[in-house]
VOPAGU-2260 file (C-alpha; in pm, 1 decimal, decimal comma):
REM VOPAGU-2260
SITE   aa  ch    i         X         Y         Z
SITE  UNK   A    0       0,0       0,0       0,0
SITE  UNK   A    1     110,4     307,7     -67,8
SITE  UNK   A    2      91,1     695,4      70,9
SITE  UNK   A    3    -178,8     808,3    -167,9
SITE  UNK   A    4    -524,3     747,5    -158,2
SITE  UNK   A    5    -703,5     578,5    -431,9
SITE  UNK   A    6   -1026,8     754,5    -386,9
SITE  UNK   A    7   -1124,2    1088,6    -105,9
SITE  UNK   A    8   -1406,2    1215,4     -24,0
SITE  UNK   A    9   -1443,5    1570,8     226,8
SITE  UNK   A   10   -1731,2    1709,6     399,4
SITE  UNK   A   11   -1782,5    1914,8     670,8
SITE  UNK   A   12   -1905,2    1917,2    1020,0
SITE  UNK   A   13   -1971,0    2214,1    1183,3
SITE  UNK   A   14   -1633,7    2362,2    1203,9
SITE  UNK   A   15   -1466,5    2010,5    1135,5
SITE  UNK   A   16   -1376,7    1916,0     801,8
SITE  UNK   A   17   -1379,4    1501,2     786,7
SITE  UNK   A   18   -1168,5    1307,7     539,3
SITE  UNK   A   19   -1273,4     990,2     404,7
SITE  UNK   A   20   -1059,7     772,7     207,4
SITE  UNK   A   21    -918,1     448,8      80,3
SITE  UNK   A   22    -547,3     392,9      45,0
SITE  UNK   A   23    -428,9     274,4    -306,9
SITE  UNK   A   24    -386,3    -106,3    -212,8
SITE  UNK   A   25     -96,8    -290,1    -310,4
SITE  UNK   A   26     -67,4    -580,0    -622,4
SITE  UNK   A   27    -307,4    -870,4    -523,4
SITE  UNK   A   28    -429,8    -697,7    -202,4
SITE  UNK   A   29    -836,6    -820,4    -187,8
SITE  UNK   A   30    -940,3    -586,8     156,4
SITE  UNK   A   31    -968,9    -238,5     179,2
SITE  UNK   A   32    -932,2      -5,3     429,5
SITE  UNK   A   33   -1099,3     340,0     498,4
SITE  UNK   A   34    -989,3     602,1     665,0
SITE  UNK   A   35   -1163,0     867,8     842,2
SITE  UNK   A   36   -1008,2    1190,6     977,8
SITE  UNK   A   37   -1106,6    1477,6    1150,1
SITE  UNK   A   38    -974,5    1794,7    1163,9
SITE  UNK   A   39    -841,8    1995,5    1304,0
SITE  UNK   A   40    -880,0    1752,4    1602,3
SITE  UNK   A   41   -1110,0    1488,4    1656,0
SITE  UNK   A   42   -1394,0    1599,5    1843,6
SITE  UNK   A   43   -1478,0    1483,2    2216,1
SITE  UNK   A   44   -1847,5    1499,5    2170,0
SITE  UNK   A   45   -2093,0    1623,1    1879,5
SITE  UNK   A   46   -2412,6    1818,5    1908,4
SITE  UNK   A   47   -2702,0    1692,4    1776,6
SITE  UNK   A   48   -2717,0    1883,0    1432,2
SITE  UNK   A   49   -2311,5    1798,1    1403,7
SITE  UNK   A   50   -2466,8    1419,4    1400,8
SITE  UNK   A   51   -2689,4    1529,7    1143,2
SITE  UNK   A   52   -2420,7    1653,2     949,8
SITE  UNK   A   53   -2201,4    1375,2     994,5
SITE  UNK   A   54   -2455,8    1123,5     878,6
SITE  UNK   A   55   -2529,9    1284,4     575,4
SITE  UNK   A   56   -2179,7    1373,1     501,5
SITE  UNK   A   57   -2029,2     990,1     584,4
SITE  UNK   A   58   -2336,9     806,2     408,0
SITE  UNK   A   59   -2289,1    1052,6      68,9
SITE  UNK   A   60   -1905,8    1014,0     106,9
SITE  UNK   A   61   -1934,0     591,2     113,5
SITE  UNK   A   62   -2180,0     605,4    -121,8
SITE  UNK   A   63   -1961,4     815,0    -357,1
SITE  UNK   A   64   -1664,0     582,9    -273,9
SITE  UNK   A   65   -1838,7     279,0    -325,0
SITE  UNK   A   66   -1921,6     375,1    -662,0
SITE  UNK   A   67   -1591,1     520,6    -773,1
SITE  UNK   A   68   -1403,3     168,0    -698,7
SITE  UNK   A   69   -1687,5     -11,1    -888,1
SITE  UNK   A   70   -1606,5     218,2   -1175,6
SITE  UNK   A   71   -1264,8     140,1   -1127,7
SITE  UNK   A   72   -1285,6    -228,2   -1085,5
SITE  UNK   A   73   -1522,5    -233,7   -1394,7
SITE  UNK   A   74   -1318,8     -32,9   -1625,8
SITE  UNK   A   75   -1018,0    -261,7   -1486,1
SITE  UNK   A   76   -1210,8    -593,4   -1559,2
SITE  UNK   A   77   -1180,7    -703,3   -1240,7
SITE  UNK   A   78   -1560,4    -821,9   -1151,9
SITE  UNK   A   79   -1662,0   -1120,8   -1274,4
SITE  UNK   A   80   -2005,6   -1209,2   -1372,0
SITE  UNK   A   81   -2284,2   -1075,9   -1577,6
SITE  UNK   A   82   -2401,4    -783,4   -1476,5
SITE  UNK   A   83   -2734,4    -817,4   -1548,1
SITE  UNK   A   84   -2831,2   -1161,0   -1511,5
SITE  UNK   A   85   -3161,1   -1104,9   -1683,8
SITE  UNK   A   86   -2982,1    -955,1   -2006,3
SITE  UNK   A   87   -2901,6   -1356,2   -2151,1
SITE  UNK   A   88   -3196,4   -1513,8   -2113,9
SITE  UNK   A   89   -3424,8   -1177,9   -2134,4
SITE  UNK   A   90   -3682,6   -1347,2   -2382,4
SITE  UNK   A   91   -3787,6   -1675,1   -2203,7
SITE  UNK   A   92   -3771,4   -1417,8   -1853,4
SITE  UNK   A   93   -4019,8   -1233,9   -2025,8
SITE  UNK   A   94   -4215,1   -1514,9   -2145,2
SITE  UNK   A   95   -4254,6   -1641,7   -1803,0
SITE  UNK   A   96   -4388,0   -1321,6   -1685,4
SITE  UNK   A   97   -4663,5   -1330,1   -1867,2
């Protein structure tokens, strides 16, 4: 693994800025890791619209993450599998239906 991200994501919590990301993993590595930090400190306690903000902020942030190393692993081949298994056999799925 190496010192650069592969994929960041920022958002803010009230005066916190939190950094989401996931290192650039090395040859044949098959787990990821992601890191969150907060700064300029990490906070001892958040108020309830901080939560607010954090939820929003970490559920965008893994849901913008999550689709940026699909894209990756796509454009890379890596996934295997159809990825629509309806798309081969879309006539007799259709027949069925009906």
């Amino acid at each position: 693994m190496n010192d650069t991200p592969a994929i960041e994501r920022r958002f803010r919590v009230g005066r916190f800025i939190v950094t989401f990301s996931v290192p650039t993993p090395a040859l044949g590595q098959t787990t990821l890791t992601l890191v969150c930090e907060w700064n300029p400190h990490l906070p001892a306690s958040l108020t309830a619209r901080e939560l607010r903000q954090y939820a929003a902020g970490r559920d965008r942030a893994v849901a913008d993450l999550t689709e940026a190393m699909l894209s990756s692993a796509t454009a890379q081949g890596l996934l295997m599998g159809d990825p629509d298994p309806l798309a081969e056999d879309s006539t007799e799925t259709r027949s069925a239906m009906h």
